[in-house]
PDB file of N, CA, C and O in Angstrom:
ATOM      1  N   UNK A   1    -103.776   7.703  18.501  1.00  0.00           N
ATOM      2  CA  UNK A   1    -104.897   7.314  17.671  1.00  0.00           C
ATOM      3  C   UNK A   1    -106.138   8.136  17.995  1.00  0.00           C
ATOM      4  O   UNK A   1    -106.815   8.618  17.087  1.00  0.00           O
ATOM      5  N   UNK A   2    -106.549   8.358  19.728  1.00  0.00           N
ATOM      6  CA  UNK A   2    -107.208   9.118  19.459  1.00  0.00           C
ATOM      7  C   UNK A   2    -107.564  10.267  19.214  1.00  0.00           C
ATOM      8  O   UNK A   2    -108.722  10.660  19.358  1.00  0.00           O
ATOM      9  N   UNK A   3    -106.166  11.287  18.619  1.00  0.00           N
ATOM     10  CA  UNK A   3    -105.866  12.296  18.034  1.00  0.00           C
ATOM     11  C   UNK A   3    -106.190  12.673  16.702  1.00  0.00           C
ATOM     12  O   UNK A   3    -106.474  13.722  16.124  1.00  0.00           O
ATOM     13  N   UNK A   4    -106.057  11.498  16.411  1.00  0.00           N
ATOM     14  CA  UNK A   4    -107.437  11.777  14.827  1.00  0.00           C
ATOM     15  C   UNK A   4    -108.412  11.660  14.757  1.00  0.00           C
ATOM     16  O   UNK A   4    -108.865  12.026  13.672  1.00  0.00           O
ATOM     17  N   UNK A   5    -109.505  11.062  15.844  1.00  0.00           N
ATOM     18  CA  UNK A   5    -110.984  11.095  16.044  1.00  0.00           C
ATOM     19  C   UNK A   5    -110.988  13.133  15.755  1.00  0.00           C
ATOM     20  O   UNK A   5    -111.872  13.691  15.105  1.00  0.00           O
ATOM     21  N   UNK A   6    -109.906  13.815  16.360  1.00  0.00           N
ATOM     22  CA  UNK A   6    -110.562  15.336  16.271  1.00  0.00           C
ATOM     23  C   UNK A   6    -109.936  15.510  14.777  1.00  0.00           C
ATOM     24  O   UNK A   6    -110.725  15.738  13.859  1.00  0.00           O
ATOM     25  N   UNK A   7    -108.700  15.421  14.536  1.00  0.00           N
ATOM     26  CA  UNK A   7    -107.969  16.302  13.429  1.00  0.00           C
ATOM     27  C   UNK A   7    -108.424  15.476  12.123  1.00  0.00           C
ATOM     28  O   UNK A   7    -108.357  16.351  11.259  1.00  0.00           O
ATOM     29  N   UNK A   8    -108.809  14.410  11.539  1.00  0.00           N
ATOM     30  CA  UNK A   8    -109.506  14.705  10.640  1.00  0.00           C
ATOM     31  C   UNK A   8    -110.858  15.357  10.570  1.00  0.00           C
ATOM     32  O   UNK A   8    -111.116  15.750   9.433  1.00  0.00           O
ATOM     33  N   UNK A   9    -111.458  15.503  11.144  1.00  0.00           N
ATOM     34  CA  UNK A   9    -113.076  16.097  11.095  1.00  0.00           C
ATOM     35  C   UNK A   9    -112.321  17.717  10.870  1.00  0.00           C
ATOM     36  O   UNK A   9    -112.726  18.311   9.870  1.00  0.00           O
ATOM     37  N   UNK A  10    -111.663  18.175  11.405  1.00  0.00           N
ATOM     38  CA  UNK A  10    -111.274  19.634  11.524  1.00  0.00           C
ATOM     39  C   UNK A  10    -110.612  19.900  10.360  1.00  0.00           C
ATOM     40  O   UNK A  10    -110.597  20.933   9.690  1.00  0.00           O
ATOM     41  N   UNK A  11    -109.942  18.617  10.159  1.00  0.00           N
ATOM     42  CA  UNK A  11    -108.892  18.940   8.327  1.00  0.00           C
ATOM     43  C   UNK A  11    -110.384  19.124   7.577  1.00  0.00           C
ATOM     44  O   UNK A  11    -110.600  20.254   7.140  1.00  0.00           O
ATOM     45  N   UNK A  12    -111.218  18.319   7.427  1.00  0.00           N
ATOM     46  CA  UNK A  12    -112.294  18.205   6.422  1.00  0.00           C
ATOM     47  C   UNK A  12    -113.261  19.096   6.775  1.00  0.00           C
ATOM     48  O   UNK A  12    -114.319  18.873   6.188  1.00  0.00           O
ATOM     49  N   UNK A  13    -113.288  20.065   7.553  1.00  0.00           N
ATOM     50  CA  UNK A  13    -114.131  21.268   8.133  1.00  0.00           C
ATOM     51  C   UNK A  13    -113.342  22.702   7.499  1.00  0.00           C
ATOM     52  O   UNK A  13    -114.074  23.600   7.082  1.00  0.00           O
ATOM     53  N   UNK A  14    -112.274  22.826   7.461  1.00  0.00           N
ATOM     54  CA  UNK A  14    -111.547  23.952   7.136  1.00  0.00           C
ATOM     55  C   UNK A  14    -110.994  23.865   5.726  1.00  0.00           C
ATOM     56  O   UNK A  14    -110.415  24.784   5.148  1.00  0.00           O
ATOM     57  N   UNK A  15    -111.257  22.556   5.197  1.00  0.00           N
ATOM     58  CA  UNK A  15    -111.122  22.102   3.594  1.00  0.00           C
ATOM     59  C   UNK A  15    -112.165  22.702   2.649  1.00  0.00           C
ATOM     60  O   UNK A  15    -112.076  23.167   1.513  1.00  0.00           O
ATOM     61  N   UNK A  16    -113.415  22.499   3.691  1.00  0.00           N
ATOM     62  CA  UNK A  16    -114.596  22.454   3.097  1.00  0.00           C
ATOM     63  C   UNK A  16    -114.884  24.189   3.004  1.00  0.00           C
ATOM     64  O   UNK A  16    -115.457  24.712   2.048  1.00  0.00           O
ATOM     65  N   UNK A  17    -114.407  24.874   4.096  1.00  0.00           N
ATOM     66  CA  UNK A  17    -114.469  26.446   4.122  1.00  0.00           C
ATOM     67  C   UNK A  17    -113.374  27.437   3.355  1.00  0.00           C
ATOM     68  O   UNK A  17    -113.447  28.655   3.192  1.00  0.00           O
ATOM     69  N   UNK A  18    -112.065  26.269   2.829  1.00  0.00           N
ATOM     70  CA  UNK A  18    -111.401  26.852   1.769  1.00  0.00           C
ATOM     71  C   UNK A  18    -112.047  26.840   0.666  1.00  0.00           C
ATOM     72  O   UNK A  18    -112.056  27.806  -0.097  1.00  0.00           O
ATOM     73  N   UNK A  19    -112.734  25.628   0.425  1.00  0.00           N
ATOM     74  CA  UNK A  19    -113.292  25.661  -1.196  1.00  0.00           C
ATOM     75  C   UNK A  19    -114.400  26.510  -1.006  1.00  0.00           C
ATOM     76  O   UNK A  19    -114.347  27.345  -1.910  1.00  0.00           O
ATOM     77  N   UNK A  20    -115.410  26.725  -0.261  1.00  0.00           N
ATOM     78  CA  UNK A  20    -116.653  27.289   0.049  1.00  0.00           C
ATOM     79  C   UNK A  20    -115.880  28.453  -0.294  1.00  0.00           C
ATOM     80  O   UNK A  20    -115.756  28.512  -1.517  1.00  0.00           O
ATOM     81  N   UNK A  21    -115.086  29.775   0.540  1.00  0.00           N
ATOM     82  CA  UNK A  21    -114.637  30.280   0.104  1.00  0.00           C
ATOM     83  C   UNK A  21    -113.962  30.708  -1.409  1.00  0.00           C
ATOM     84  O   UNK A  21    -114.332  31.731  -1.986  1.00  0.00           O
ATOM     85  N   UNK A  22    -113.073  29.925  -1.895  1.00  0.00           N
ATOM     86  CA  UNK A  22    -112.678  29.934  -3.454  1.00  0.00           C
ATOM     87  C   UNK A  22    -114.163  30.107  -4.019  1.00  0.00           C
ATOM     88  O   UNK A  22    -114.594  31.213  -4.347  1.00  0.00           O
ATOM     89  N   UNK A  23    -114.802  29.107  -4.094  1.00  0.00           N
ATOM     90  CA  UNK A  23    -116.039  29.075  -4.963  1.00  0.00           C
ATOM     91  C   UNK A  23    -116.774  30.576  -4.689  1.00  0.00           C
ATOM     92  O   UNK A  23    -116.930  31.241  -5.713  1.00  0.00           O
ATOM     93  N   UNK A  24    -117.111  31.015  -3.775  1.00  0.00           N
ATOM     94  CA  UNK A  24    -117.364  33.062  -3.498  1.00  0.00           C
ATOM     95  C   UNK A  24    -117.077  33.361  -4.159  1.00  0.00           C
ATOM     96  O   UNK A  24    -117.711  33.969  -5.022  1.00  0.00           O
ATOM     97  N   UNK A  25    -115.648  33.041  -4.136  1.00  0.00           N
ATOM     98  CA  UNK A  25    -114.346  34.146  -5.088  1.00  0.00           C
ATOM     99  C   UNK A  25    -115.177  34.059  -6.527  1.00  0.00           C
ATOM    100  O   UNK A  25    -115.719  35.066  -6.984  1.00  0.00           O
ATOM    101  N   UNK A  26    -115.226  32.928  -7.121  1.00  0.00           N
ATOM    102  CA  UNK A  26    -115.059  32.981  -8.641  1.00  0.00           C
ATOM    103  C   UNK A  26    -116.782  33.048  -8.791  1.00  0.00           C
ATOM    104  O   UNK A  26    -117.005  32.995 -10.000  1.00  0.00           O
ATOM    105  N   UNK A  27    -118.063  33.141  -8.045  1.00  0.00           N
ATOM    106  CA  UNK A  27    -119.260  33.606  -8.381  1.00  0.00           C
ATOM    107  C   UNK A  27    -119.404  35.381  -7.938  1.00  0.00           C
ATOM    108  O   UNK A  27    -120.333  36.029  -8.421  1.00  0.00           O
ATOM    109  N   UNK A  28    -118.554  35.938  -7.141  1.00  0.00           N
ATOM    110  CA  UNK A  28    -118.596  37.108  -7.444  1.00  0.00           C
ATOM    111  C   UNK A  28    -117.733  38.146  -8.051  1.00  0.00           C
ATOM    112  O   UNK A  28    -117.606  39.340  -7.782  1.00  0.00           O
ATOM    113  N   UNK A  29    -117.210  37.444  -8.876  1.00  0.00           N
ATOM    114  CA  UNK A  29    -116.236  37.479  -9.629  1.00  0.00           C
ATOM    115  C   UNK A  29    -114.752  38.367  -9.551  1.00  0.00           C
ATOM    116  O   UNK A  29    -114.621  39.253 -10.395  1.00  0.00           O
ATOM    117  N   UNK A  30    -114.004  38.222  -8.888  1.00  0.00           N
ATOM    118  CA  UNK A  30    -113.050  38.410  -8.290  1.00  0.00           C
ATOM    119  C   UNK A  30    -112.018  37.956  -9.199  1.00  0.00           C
ATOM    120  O   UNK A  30    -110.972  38.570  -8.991  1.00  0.00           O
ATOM    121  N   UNK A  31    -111.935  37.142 -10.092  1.00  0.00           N
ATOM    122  CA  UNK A  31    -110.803  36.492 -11.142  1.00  0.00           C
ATOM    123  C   UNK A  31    -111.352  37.253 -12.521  1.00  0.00           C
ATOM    124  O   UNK A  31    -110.943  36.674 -13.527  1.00  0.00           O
ATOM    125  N   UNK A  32    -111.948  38.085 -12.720  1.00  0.00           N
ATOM    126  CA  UNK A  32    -112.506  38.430 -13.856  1.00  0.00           C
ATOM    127  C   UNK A  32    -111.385  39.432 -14.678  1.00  0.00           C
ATOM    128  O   UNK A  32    -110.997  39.239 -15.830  1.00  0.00           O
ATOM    129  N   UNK A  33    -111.072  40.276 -14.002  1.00  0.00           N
ATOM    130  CA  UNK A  33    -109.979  41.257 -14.685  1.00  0.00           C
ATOM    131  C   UNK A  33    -108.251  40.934 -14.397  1.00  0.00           C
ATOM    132  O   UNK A  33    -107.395  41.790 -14.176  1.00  0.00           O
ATOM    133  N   UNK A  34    -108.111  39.886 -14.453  1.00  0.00           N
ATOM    134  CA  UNK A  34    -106.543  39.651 -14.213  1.00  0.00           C
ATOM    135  C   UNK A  34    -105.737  40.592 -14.847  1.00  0.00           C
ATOM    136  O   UNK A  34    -104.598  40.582 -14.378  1.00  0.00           O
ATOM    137  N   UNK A  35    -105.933  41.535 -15.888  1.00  0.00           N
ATOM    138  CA  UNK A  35    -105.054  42.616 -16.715  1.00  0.00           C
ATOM    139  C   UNK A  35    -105.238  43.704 -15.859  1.00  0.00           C
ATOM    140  O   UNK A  35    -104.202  44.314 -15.594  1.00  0.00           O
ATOM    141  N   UNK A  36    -106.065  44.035 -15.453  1.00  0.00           N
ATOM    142  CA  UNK A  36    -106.348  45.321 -15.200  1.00  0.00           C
ATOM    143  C   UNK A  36    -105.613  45.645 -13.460  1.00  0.00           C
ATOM    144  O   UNK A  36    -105.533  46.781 -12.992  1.00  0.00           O
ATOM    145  N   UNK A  37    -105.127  44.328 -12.696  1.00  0.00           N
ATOM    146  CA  UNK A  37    -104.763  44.082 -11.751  1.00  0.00           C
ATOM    147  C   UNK A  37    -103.135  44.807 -11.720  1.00  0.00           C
ATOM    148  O   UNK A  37    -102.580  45.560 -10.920  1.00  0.00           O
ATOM    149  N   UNK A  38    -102.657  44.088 -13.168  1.00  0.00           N
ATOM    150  CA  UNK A  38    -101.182  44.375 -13.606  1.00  0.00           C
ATOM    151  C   UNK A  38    -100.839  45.683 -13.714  1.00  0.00           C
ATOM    152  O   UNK A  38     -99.807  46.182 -13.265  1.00  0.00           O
ATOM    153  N   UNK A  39    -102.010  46.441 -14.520  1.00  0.00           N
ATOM    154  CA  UNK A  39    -101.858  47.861 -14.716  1.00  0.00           C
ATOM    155  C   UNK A  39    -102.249  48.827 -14.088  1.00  0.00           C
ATOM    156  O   UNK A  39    -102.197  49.981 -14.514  1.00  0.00           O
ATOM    157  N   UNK A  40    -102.822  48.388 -12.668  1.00  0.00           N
ATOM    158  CA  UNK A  40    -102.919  48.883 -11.510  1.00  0.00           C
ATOM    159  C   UNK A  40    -101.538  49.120 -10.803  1.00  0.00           C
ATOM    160  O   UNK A  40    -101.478  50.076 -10.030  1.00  0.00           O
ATOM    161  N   UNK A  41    -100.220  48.200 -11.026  1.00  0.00           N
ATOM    162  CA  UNK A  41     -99.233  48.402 -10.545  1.00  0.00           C
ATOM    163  C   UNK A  41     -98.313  49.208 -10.850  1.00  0.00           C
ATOM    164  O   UNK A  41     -97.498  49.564  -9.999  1.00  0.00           O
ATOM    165  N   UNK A  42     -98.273  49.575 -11.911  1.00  0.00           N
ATOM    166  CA  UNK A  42     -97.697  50.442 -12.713  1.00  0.00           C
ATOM    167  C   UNK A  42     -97.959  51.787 -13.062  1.00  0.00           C
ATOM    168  O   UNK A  42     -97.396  52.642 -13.747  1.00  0.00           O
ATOM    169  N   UNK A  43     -99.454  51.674 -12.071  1.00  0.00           N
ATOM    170  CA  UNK A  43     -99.870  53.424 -12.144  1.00  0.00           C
ATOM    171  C   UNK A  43     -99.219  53.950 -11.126  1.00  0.00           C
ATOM    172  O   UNK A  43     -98.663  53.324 -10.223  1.00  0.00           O
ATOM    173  N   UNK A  44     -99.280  55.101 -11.262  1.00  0.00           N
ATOM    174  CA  UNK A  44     -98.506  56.447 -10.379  1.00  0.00           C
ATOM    175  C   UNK A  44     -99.713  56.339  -9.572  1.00  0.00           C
ATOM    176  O   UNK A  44     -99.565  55.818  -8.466  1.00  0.00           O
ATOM    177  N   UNK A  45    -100.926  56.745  -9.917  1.00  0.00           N
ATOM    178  CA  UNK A  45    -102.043  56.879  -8.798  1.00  0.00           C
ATOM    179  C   UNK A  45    -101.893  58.707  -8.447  1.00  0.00           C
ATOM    180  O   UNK A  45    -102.525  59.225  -7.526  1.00  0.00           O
ATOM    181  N   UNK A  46    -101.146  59.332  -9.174  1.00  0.00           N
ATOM    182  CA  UNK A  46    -101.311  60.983  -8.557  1.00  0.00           C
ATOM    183  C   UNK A  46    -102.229  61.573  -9.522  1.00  0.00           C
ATOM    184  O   UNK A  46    -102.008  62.778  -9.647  1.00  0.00           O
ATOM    185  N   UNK A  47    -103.564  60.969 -10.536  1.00  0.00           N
ATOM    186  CA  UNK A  47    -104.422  61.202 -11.372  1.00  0.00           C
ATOM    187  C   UNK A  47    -103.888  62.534 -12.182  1.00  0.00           C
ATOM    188  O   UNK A  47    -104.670  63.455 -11.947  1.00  0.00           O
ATOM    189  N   UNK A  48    -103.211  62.796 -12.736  1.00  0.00           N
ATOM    190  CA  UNK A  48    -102.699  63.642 -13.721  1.00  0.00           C
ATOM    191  C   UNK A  48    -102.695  63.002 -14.918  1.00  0.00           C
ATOM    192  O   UNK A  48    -101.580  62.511 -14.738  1.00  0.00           O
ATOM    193  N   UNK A  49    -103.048  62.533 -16.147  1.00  0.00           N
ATOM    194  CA  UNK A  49    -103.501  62.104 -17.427  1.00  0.00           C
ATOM    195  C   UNK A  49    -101.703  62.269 -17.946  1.00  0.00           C
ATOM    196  O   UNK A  49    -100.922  63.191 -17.708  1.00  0.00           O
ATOM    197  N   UNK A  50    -101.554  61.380 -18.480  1.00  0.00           N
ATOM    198  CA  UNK A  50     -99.900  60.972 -19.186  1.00  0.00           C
ATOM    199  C   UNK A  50     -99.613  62.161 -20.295  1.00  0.00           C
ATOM    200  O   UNK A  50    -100.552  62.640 -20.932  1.00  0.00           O
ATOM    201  N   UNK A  51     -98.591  62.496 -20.436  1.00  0.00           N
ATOM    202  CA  UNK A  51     -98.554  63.299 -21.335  1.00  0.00           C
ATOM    203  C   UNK A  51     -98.335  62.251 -22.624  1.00  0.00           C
ATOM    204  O   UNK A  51     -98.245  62.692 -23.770  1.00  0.00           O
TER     205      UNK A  51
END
């Protein structure tokens, strides 16, 4: 029992720094181009223009 006096405070400390985190994510916008992510994978990357 008194093993949860620590581990909830620490669950609800590292909860609070996942969402704090996420919420970063989506004000500096990091979810904005989900397409452009895809077609990043599929490039060659050796910058030579497609014939």
């Amino acid at each position: 029992m008194n093993t949860l006096v620590y581990l909830i405070p620490i669950a609800l400390v590292l909860g609070g720094l996942g969402l704090a985190a996420f919420l970063w994510a989506l004000k500096s916008g990091q979810y904005e181009d989900l397409d452009g992510a895809s077609w990043r994978v599929l490039d060659d990357g050796d910058g030579r223009p497609q014939d």
